[in-house]
C-alpha positions in Angstrom: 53.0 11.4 48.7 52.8 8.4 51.3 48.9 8.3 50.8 49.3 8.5 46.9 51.7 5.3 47.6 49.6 3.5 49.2 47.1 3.9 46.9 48.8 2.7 43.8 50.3 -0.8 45.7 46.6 -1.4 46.3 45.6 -0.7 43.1 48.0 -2.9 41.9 47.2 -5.5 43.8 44.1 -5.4 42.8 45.2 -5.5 39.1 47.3 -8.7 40.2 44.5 -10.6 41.5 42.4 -10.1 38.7 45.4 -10.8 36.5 45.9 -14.0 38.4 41.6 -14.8 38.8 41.7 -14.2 34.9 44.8 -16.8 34.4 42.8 -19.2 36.2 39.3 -18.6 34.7 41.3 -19.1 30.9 43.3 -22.2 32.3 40.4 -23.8 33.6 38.8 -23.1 30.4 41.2 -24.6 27.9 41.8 -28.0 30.1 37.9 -28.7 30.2 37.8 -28.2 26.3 41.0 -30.3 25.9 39.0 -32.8 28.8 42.2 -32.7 31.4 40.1 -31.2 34.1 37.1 -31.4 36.0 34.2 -29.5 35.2 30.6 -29.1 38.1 27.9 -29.9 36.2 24.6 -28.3 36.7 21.5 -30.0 38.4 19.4 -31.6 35.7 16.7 -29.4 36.6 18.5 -26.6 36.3 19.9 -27.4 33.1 16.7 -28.0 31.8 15.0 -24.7 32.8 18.1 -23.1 31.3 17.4 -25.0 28.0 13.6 -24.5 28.3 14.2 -20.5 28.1 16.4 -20.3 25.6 14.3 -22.5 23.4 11.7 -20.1 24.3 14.1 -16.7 23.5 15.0 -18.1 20.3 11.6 -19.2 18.9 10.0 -16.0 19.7 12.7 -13.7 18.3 12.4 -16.2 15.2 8.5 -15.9 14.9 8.6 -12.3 15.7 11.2 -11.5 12.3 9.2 -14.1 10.5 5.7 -11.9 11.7 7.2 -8.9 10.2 7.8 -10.3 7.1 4.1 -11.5 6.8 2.9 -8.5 7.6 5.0 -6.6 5.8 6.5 -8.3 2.8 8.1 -5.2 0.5 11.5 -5.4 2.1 11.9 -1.6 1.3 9.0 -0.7 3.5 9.7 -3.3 6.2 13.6 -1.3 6.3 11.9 1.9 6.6 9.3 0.6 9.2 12.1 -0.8 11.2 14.0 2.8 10.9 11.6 5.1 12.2 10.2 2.5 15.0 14.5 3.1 16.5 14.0 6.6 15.8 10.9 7.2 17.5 12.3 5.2 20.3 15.6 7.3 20.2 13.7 10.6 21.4 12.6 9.0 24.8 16.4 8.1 25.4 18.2 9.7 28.4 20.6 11.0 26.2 20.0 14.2 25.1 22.0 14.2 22.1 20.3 11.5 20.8 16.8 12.8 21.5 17.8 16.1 19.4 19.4 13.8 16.9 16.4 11.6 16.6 13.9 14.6 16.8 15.6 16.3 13.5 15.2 13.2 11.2 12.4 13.0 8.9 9.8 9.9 9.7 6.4 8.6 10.6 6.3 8.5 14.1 6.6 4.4 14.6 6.1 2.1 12.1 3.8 3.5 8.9 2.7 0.2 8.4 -0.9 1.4 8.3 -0.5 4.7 6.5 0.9 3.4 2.9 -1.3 2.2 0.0 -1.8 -1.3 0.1 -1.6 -3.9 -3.0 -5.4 -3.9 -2.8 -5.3 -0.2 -2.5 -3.3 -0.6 -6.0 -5.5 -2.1 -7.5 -8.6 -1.1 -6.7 -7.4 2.0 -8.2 -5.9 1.1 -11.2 -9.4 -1.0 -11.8 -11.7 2.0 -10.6 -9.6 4.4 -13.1 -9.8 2.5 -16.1 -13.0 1.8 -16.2 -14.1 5.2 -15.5 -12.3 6.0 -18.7 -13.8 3.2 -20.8 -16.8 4.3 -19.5 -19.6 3.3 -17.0 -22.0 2.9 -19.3 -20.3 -0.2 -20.7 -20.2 -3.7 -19.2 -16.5 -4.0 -18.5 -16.4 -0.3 -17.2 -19.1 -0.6 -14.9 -17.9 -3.8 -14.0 -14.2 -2.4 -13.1 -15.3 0.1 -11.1 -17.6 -2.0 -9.0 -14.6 -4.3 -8.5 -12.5 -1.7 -8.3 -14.3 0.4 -5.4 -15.0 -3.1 -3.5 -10.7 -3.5 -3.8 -10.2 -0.2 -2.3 -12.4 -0.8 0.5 -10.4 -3.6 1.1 -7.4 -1.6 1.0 -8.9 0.5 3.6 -9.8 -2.6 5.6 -6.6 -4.3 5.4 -4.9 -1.0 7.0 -7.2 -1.5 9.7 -6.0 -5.0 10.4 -2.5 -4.0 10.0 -2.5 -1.4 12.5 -4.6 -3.6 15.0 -2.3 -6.8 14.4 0.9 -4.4 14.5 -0.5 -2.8 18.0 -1.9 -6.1 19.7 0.0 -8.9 18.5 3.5 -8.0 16.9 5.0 -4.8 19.4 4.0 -7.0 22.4 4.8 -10.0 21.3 8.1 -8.7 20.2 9.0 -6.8 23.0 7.7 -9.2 25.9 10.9 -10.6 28.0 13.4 -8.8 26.4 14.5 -6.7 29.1 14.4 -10.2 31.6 16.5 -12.3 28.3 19.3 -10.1 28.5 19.4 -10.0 32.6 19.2 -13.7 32.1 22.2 -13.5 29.5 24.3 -11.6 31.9 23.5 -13.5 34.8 24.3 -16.9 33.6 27.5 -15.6 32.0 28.4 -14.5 35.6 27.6 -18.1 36.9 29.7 -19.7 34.1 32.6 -17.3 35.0 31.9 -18.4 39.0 32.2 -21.6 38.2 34.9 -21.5 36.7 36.5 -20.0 39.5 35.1 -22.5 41.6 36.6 -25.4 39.6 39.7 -23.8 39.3 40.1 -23.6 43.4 39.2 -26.8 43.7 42.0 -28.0 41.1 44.4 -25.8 43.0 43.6 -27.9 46.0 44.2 -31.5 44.6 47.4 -30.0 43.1 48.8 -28.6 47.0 52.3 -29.1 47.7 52.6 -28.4 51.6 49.4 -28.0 54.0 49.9 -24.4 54.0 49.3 -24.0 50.5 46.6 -26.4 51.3 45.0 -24.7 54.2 44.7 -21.5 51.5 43.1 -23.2 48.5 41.0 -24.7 50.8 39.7 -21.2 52.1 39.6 -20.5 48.4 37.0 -23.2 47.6 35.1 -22.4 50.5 35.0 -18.7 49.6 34.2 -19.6 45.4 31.2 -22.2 46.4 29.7 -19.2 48.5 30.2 -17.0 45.6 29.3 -19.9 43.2 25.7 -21.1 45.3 24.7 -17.1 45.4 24.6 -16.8 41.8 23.1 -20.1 41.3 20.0 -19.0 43.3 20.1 -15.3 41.2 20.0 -17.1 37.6 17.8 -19.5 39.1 15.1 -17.0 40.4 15.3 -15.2 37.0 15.0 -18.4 34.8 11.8 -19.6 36.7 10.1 -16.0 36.2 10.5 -15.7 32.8 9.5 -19.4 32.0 6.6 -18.8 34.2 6.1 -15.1 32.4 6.1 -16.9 28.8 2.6 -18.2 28.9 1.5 -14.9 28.3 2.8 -15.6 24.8 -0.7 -17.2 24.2 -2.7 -14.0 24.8 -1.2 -11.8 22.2 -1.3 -15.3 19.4 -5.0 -15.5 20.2 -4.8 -11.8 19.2 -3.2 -12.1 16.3 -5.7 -15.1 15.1 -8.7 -12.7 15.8 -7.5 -9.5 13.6 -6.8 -12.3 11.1 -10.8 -14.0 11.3 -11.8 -10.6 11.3 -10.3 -9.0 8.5 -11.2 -12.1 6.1 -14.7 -12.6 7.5 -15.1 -8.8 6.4 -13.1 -9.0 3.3 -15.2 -11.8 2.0 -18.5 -10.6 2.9 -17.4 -7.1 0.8 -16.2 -9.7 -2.5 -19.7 -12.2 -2.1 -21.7 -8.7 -1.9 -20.1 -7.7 -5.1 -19.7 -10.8 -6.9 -23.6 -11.3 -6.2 -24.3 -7.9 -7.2 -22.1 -8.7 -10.9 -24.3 -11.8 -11.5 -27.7 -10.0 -11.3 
């Protein structure tokens, strides 16, 4: 009974302190928005690094949705696309509920970005189809289905270049320092919430009534900056790596530039053969 005493006055201690840590953080808070208190600023170096990043998180994630609507314009398909990619992720989670969940759902495995007809594929078809039925032997028949076959091989090509920009550009290029952004996130809301501690010591100290109370808050500051410089350095480190990590960015553009040369260098070498071929 004694022990089980003890144990709930230090749990509610603890509950106080973070009750009264939390007061301070939210008065601290409201008097720098309303200007009555003084706020530590950040090193301009620091503040620029921080800046620098999220530019950098932003842009991508913008580029990246605007990448997925270029490759993939139906919006229906880009949906489904999205679907089965968190699906197919879902059956490596550590959760087994969700892996038995995921596995029961019907779905490509990923994106089936390169396994549905194509506009070209469409086409080519529709063209092929109709002038088999008006007849090869015609001028506008034979003509369709020359056009025709030259748009499905297209359609076959363009698959091709979806699946290689889809593989090398667009999954790395969305996925690349998403794990380090959101350590990055938390980290610097931990700093923010350390320095507001901080800030709030420090105006406990200019607001001392006796030396006592003094001697405390001072302890207090000392004990804040230590916690404040520690996560300072933490963000810091993990701000410099992923602004150092984001010139990798480059590699998988200069990817995505090459599946685009190469899928219109081969698409218009198959329309000059044909259109040379029509004028004979």
């Amino acid at each position: 009974m004694e022990d089980f005493g003890n144990s709930l006055k230090e749990g509610l201690g603890s509950l106080g302190s973070m009750s009264i840590k939390g007061f301070d953080r939210a008065k601290q808070f409201s008097q720098e928005k309303m200007g009555s208190a003084v706020k530590t600023e950040y090193d301009q170096e620091f503040a620029a690094l921080a800046a620098r990043v999220e530019c950098t998180k932003n842009t991508i994630n913008n580029t990246s949705n605007a990448s997925r609507n270029f490759i993939q314009p139906n919006v229906g398909a880009r949906l489904e696309d999205m679907f089965n990619e968190k699906v197919t992720a879902a059956e490596a989670s550590a959760n087994a509920n969700v892996r038995d969940l995921a596995s029961m759902l019907p779905r490509w495995k990923g994106s089936a970005i390169d396994k549905r007809a194509s506009y070209a594929d469409l086409l080519g078809s529709a063209m092929k189809n109709g002038g088999q039925e008006i007849g090869e032997t015609t001028q506008v028949g034979q003509s369709l289905v020359e056009v025709g076959a030259t748009f499905e091989r297209i359609g076959m090509l363009e698959r091709e270049y979806l699946s290689d920009v889809y593989t090398k550009f667009f999954k790395p290029f969305s996925n690349h320092l998403q794990v380090e952004w959101g350590n990055i996130t938390t980290e610097k809301r931990r700093l923010e919430l350390a320095r507001l501690d901080l800030d709030a010591a420090k105006a406990k100290v200019r607001t001392a009534r006796n030396p006592e109370i003094m001697q405390q808050n001072e302890q207090k500051v000392r004990e804040s900056q230590a916690a404040f410089d520690r996560q300072f350095e933490q963000t810091k480190i993990l701000l410099t790596d992923a602004d150092r990590k984001s010139g990798e960015f480059c590699h998988y553009l200069e990817e995505f530039i090459r599946s685009q040369m190469n899928y219109h260098e081969q698409a218009h070498k198959m329309l000059e053969e044909t259109y040379n071929k029509m004028k004979q």
